[in-house]
C-alpha positions as CSV (number, residue, x, y, z in Angstrom):
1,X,-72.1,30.2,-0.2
2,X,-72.5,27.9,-2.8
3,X,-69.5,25.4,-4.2
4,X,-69.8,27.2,-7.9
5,X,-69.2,30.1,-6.0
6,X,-67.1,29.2,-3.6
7,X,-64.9,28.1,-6.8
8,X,-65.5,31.5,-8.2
9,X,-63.8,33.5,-5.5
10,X,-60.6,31.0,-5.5
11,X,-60.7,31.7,-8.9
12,X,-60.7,35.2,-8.4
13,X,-58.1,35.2,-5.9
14,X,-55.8,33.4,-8.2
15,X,-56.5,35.0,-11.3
16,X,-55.6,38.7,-9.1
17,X,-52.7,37.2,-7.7
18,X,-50.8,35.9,-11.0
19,X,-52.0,39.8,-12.3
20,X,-50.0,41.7,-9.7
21,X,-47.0,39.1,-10.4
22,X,-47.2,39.0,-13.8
23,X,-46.4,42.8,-14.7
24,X,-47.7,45.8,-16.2
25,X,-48.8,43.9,-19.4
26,X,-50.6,41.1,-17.9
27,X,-53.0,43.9,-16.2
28,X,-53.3,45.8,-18.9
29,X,-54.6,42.6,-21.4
30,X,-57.0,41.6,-18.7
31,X,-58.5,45.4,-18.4
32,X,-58.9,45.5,-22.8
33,X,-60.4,41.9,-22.6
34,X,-62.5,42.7,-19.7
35,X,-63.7,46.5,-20.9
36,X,-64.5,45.2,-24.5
37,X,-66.8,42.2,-23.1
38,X,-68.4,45.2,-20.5
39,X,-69.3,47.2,-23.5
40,X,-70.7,44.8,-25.5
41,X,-72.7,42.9,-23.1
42,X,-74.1,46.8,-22.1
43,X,-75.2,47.7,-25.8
44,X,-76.9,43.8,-26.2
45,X,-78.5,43.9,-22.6
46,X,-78.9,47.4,-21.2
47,X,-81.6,49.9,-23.0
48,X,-79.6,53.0,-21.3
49,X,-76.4,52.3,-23.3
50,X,-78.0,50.9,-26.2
51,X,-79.2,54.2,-27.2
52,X,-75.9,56.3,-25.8
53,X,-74.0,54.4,-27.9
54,X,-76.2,53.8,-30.9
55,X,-74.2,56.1,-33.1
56,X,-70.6,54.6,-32.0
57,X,-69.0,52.0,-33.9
58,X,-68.3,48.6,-32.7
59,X,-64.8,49.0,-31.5
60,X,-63.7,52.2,-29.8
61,X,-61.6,53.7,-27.4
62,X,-62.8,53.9,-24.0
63,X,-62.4,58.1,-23.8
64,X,-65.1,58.0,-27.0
65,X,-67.4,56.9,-24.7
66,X,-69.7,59.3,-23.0
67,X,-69.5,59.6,-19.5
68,X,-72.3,58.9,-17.2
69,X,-73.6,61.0,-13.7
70,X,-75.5,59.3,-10.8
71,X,-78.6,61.8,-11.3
72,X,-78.5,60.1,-14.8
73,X,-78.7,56.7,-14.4
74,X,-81.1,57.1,-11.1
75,X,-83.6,59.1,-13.5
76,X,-83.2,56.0,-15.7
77,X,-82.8,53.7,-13.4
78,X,-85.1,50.8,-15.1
79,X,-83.6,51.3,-18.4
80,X,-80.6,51.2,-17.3
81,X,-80.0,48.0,-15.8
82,X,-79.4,44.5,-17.8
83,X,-82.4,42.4,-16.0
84,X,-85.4,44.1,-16.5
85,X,-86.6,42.2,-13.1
86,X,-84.6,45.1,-11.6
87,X,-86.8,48.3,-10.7
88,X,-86.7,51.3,-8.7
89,X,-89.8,50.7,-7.0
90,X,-88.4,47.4,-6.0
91,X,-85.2,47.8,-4.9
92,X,-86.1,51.1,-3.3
93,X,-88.9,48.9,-1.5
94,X,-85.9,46.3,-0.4
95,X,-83.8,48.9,1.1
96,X,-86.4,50.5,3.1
97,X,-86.5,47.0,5.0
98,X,-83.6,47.2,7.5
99,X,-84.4,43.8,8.8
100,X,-83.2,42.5,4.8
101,X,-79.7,43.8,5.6
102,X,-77.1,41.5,3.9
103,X,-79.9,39.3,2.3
104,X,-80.5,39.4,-1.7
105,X,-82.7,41.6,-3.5
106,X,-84.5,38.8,-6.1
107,X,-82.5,35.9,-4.6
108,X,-79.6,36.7,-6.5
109,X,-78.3,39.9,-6.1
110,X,-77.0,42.3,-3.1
111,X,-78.5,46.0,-3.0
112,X,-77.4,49.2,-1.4
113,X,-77.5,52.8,-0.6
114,X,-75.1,55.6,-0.7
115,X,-74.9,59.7,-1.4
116,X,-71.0,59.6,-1.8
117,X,-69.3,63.2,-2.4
118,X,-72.4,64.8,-4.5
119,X,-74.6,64.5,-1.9
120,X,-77.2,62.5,-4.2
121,X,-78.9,59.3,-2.8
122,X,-77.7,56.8,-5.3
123,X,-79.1,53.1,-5.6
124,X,-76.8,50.1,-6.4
125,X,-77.4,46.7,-7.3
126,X,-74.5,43.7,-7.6
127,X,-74.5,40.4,-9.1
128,X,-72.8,37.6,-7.1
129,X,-69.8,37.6,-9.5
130,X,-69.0,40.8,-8.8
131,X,-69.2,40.1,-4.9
132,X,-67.3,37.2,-5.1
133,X,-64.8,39.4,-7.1
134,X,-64.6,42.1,-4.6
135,X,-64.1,39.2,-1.4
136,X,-61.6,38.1,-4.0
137,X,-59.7,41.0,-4.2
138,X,-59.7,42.0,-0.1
139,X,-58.4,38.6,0.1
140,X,-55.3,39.1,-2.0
141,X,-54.5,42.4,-2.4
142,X,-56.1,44.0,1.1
143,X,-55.2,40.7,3.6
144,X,-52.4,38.8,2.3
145,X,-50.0,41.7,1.1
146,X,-50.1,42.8,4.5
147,X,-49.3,39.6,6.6
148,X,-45.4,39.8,8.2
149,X,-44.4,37.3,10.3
150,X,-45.4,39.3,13.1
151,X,-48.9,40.6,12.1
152,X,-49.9,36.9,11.8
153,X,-48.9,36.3,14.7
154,X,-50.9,39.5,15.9
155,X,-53.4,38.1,14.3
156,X,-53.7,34.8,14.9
157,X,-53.1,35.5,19.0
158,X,-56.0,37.7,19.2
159,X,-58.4,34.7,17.6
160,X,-58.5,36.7,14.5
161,X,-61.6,38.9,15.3
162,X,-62.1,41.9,12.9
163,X,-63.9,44.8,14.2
164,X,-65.5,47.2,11.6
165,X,-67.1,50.4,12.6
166,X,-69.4,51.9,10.2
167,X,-72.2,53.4,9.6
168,X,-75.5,50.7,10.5
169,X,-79.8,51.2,10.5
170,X,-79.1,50.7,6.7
171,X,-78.0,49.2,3.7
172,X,-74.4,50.7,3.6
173,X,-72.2,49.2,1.4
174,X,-69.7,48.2,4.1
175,X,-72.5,46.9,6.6
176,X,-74.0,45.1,4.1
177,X,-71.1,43.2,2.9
178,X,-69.9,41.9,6.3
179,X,-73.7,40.3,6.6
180,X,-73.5,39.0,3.3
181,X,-69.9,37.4,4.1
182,X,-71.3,36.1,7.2
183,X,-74.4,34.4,5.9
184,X,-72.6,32.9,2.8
185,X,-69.4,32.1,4.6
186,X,-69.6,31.9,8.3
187,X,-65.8,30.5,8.6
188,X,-63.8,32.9,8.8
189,X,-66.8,36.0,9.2
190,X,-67.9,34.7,12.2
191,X,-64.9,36.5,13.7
192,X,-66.3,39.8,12.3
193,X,-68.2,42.3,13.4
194,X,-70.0,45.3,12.9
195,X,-69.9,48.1,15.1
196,X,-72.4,50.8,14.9
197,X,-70.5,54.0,14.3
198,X,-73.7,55.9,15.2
199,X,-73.4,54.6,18.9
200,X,-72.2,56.9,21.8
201,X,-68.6,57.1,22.2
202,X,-68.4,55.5,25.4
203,X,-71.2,52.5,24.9
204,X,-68.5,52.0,21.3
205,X,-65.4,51.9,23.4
206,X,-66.8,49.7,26.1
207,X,-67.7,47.1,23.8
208,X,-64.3,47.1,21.3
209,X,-62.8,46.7,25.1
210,X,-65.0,43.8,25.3
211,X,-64.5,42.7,21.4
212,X,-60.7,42.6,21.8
213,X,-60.0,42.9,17.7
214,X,-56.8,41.8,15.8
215,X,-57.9,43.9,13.3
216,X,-59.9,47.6,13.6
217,X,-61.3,49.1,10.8
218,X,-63.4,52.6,10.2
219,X,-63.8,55.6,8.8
220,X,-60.7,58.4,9.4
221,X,-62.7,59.9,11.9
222,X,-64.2,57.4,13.7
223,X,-60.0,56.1,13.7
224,X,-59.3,59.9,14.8
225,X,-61.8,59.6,18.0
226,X,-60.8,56.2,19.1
227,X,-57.1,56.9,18.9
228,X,-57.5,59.5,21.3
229,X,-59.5,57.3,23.8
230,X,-56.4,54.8,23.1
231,X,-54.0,57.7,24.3
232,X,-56.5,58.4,27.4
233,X,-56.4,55.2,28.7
234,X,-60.7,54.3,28.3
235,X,-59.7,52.3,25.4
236,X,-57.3,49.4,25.7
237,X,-56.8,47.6,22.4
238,X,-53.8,46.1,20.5
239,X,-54.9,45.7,17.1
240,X,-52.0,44.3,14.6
241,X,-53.7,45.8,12.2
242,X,-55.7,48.9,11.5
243,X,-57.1,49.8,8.5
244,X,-59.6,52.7,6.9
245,X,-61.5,54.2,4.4
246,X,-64.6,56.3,3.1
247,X,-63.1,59.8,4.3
248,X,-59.4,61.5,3.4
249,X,-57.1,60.9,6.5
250,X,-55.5,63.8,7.0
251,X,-51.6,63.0,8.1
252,X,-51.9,65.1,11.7
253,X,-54.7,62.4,12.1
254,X,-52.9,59.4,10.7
255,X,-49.6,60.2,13.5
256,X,-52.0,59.9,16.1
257,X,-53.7,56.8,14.8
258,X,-50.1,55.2,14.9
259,X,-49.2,56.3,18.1
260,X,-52.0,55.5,19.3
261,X,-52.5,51.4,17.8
262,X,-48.6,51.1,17.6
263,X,-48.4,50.2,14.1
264,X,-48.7,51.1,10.3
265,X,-52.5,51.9,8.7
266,X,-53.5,50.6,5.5
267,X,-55.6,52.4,3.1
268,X,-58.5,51.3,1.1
269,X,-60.6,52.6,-1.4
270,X,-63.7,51.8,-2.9
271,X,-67.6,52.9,-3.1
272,X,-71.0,51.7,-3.7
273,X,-70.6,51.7,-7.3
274,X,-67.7,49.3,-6.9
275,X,-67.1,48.1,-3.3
276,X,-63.3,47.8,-3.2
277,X,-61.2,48.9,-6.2
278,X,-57.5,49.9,-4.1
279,X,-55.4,49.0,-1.3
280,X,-52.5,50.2,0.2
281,X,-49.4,48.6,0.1
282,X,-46.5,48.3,2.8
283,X,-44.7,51.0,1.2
284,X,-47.6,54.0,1.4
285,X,-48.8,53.9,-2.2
286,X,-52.3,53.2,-3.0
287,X,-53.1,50.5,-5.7
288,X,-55.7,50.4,-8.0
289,X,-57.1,46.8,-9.1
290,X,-56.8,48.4,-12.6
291,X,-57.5,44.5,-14.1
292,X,-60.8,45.3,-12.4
293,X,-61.7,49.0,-12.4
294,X,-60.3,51.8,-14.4
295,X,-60.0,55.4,-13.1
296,X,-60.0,58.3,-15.0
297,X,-58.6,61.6,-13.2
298,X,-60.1,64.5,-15.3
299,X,-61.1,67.7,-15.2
300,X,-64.5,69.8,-15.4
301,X,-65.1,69.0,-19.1
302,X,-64.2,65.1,-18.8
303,X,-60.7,66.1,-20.1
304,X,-58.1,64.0,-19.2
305,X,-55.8,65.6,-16.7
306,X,-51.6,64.3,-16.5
307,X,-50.0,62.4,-14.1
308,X,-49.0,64.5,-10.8
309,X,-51.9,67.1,-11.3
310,X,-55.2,66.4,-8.7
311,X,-58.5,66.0,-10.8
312,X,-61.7,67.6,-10.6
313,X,-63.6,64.3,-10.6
314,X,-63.0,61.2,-11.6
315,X,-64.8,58.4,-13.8
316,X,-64.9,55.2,-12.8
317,X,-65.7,52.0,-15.0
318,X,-66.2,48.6,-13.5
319,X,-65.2,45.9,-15.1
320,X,-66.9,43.1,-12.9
321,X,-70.5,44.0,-12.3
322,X,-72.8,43.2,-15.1
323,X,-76.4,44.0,-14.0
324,X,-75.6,47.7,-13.7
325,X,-72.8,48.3,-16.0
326,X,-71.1,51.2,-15.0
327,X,-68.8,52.5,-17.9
328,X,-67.3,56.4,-17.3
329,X,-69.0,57.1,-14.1
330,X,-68.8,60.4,-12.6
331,X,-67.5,59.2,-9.5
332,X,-66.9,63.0,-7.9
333,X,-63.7,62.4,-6.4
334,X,-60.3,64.1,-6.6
335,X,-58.2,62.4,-7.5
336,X,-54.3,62.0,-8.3
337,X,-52.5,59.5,-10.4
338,X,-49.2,59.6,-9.2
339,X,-46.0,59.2,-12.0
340,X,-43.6,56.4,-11.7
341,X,-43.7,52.7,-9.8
342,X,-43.8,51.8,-6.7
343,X,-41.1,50.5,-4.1
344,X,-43.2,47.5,-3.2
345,X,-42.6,46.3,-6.7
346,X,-46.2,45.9,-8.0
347,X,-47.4,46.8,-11.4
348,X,-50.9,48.4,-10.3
349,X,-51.1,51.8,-10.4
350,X,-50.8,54.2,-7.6
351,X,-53.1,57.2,-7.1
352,X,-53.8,59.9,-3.8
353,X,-57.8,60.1,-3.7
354,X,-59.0,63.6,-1.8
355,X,-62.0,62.1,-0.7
356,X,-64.7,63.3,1.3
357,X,-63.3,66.3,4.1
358,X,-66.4,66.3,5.8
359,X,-65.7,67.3,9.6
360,X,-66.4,65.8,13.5
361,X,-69.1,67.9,15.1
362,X,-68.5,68.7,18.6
363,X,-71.6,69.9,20.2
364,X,-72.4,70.7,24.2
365,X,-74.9,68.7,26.5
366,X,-77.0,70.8,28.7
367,X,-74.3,70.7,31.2
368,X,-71.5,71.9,29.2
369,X,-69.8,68.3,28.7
370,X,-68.6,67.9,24.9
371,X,-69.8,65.3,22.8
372,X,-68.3,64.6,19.3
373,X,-70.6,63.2,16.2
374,X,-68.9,61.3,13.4
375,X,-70.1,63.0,10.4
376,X,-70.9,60.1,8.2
377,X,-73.0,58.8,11.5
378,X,-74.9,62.3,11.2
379,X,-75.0,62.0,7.1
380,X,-76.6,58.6,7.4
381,X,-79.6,59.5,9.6
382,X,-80.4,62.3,7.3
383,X,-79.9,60.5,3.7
384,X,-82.2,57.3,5.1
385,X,-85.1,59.5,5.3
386,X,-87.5,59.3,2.4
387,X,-87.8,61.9,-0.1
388,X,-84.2,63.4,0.5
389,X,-82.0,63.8,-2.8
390,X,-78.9,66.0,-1.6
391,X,-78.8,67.8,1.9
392,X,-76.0,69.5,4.0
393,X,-75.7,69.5,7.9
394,X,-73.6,72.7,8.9
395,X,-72.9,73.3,12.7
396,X,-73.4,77.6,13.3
397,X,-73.1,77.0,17.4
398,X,-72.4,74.9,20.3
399,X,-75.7,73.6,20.1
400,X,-77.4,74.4,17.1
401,X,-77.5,72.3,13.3
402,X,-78.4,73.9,10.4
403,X,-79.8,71.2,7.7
404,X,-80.1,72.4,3.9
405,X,-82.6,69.9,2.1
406,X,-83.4,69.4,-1.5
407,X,-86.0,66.6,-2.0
408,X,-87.0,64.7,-5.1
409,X,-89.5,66.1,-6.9
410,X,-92.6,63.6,-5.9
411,X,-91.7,64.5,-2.6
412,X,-93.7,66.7,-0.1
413,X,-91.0,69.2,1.1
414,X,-92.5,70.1,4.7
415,X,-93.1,65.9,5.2
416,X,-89.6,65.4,4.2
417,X,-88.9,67.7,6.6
418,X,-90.5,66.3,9.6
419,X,-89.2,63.1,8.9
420,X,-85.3,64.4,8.8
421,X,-86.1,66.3,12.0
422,X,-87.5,63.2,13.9
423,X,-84.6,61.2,13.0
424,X,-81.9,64.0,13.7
425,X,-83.7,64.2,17.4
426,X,-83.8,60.5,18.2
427,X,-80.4,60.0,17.0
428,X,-79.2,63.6,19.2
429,X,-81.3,62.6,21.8
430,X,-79.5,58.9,22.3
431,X,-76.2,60.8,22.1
432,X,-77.2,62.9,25.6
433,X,-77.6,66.2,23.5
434,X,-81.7,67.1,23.6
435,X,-81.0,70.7,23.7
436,X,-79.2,70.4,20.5
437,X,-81.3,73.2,17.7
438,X,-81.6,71.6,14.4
439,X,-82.4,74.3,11.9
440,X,-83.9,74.5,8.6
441,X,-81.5,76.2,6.3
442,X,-83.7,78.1,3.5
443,X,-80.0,78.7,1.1
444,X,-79.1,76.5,-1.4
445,X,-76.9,74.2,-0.9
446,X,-73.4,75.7,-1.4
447,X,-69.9,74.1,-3.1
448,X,-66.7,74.1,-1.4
449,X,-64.9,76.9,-2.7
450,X,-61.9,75.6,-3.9
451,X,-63.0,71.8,-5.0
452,X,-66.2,72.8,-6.2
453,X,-67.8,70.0,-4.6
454,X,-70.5,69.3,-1.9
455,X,-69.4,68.6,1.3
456,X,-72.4,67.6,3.9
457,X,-71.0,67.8,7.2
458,X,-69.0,70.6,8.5
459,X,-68.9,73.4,10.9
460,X,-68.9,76.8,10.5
461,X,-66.9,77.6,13.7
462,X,-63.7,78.3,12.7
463,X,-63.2,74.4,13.1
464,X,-64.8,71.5,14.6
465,X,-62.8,70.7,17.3
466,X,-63.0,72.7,20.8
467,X,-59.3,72.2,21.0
């Protein structure tokens, strides 16, 4: 990491910490300073909001401004970034490159993947302030506001070693931003690491065994699966701290998490659109960097919806990155902002976020044994193929997937096809399930009932689990 922006990130840090000690109106004049300069620097530099906003005066309130979707911006996806050096055709050729995991897309900016809770492959790109922002931000409000006494000393006995299992063979958000930590600042990411969350259970447990970490992070159910290795005895870890996000925990799952690790589990929040916006606090409530990113809870027309009452969707605007502005976003989650403060005293606001509900998959090897699949492992091998917009993987047996596809519309539907199949096989194969059926599912692709959104991994079983 360079020293200008080494001195960024301190910045950052300190700027976020005299925020959340400086009260409700110190957050609030940083988000109108900050969302003024983000709209005028997108109607001078970006083409897209240029010609959205043509008709609007100079100075207007934020709900004036029209809201933006992700099949939006990706159809305009050259018009509507700030440096026209940024293309589709070349950051969709840097992402297919696994090997430039964590490295910069033009030397200067980071570049990822993600389908998030529409199911639609979305395409991100962040400038280095807006990394340095988000390190910023973990630092302060995800790191330090956690550290008792004790946890350091948790910590700092275990040699500080983080362990983060996500989704890899890709440019994930999460993935992507431990290798870009670890490359621009190997003290303190050398004590990182990534585990693949698409690896068997047991190889994954054998080598957190190994790993040892002060610190696990994952997704819910990746947490959920581990836990109950912890409980069985094949996993012996002592984490003093254990953090999650990128799926809704349910509370069944977050008892057995603590039971499991002995201790409390933070929350975070965040998305390829804007890597990490909220972080738990001691107390339970979930904070939103609202200096940095504003939510929006509202309802199916955009319309605001009131404090206490869960939201259709939610729009996001972030207030850091500048080469892909993203002001009134159609995030698609649900999400509540909750009334009153906060018993740990800060001024950030608190919501509940729904999240995605996708489900474990337990499916039998040929000799009956049970093997569970993480369904954010399973959505990643199908999303990485080329050609596939928005797609759903529904389980209909012990042995048999069902995959719903749509494609974009260059691509060839039965190649698409092929290529989702071969990945779906090596990946089942490596996972001791080669008698596994992967069907092709000829329906559209079908909204949760009540939500209204897409889910992309379930089963139709009458639950996932066998027990």
């Amino acid at each position: 990491m360079t020293a200008i922006n080494r001195l960024k990130l301190l910045g950052y840090a300190a700027d976020a910490w005299r925020a959340s000690h400086g009260g409700p109106a110190a957050v609030a004049a940083r988000q109108r300073a900050r969302l003024a300069e983000l709209v005028r620097f997108a109607r001078g530099r970006s083409p897209l909001y240029r010609e959205r906003y043509r008709h609007l005066p100079a100075e207007i309130d934020l709900r004036a401004l029209p809201p933006v979707t992700k099949r939006e911006l990706m159809a305009d996806f050259d018009r509507w970034g700030t440096d026209p050096a940024v293309t589709r055709a070349g950051v969709e050729a840097f992402l297919a490159d696994e090997r430039l995991v964590g490295r910069q897309y033009l030397g200067r900016y980071v570049a990822w993947t993600s389908s998030g809770i529409s199911g639609e492959r979305g395409v991100f790109v962040q400038d280095a302030d807006a990394v340095a922002l988000y390190g910023a931000l973990t630092l302060v409000r995800g790191l330090v506001a956690w550290m008792t006494p004790r946890r350091l000393w948790g910590m700092l006995r275990l040699g500080d070693r983080v362990a983060n299992v996500v989704a890899t063979g890709g440019h994930y958000v999460s993935a992507s931003m431990m290798e870009v930590a670890r490359r621009n600042r190997p003290w303190p990411f050398d004590r990182v690491r990534v585990f693949s969350a698409m690896r068997p259970l047991p190889a994954l447990v054998q080598e957190l065994n190994e790993f040892q970490p002060a610190e696990l992070i994952g997704y819910p159910t990746a947490l959920t699966l581990l836990a109950g290795e912890q409980l069985a005895g094949r996993l012996a870890i002592r984490p003093a701290l254990v953090g999650y996000g990128g799926e809704w925990l349910a509370p069944a799952a977050r008892r057995r998490i603590i039971a499991a690790f002995g201790g409390p589990v933070r929350e975070n929040y965040g998305a390829s659109e804007c890597a990490r916006f909220a972080w738990g606090c001691l107390r339970g409530g979930l904070h939103v960097s609202a200096d940095w990113a504003i939510l929006e809870p509202v309802d199916e027309a955009y319309r605001p919806v009131p404090a206490g009452e869960a939201s259709y969707t939610v729009l996001l605007t972030n207030l850091a990155n500048r080469v892909q502005p993203l002001i009134r976003y159609d995030l698609g989650d649900s999400v509540t902002l909750l009334p009153g403060g906060c018993a740990c005293g800060s001024p950030l606001p608190r919501v509940r976020v729904e999240g995605r509900r996708d489900e474990i998959v337990y499916l039998e090897t040929p000799s009956g044994e049970v093997v569970p699949l993480l369904p954010l492992a399973l959505a990643s091998v199908v999303e990485e193929a080329a050609g596939v917009q928005r797609y759903q993987v529904v389980q209909t047996g012990p042995r048999t997937l069902r995959v719903r596809l749509e494609t974009t519309a260059e691509a060839d539907g039965e190649q698409v096809w092929a290529a989702v199949t071969h990945r779906l096989g090596e990946y089942l194969d490596a996972h001791g399930l080669p008698m596994v059926r992967v069907e092709r599912g000829a329906e559209a692709l079908a909204r949760h009932p009540l939500s209204g959104k897409f889910r992309q991994v379930w089963a139709e079983l009458g639950g996932g689990s066998p027990a």
